[in-house]
N, C-alpha and C positions, 0 to 999 in steps of 0.2 A: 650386596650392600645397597640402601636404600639411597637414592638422589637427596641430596639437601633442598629444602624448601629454600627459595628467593625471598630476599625479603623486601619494603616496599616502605620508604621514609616519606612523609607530606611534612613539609616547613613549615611553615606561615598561616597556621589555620588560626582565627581567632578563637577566643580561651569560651566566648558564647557559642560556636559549634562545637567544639569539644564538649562543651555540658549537655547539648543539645543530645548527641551521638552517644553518650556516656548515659544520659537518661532513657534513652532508647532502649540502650540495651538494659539497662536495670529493669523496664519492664518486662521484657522477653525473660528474664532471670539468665542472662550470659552477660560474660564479661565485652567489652567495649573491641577489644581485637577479636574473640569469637562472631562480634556480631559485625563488624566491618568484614571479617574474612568474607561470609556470609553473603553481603550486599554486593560487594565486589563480584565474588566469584556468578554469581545470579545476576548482573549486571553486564558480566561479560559473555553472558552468554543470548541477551537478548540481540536483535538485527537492530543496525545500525540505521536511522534514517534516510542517512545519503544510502545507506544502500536501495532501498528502496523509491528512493526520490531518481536513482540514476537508472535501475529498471524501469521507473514510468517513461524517464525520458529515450530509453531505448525502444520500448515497445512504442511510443509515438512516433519514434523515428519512422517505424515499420508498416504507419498507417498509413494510407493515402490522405491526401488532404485535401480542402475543399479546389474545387477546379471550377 
């Protein structure tokens, strides 16, 4: 038996990003949840800034500093 998909509610968007998101996807020719799955999913897969912002501050940890 297959796991159920989670689903994922946003409240309070205003009705001009909705048209925005909605026209987005009209050009791709997908529907508006195809194309949010889409973004979402390819979104969470890129690296997060702080992550990257706390390995610089790691590896400067590890440098010597001016003396």
């Amino acid at each position: 038996m297959q796991k159920p998909k989670n689903t994922l509610t946003i409240r309070g968007l205003d009705d001009r990003i909705i048209e925005r998101l909605k026209a987005r996807a009209r050009t791709k020719g997908r529907s508006l949840e195809a194309d949010l799955r889409d973004l979402l999913t390819h979104t969470s897969r890129q690296p997060l800034v702080l992550d990257a912002l706390a390995e610089a501050d790691r590896i400067a940890a590890m440098t010597p500093g001016d003396r």
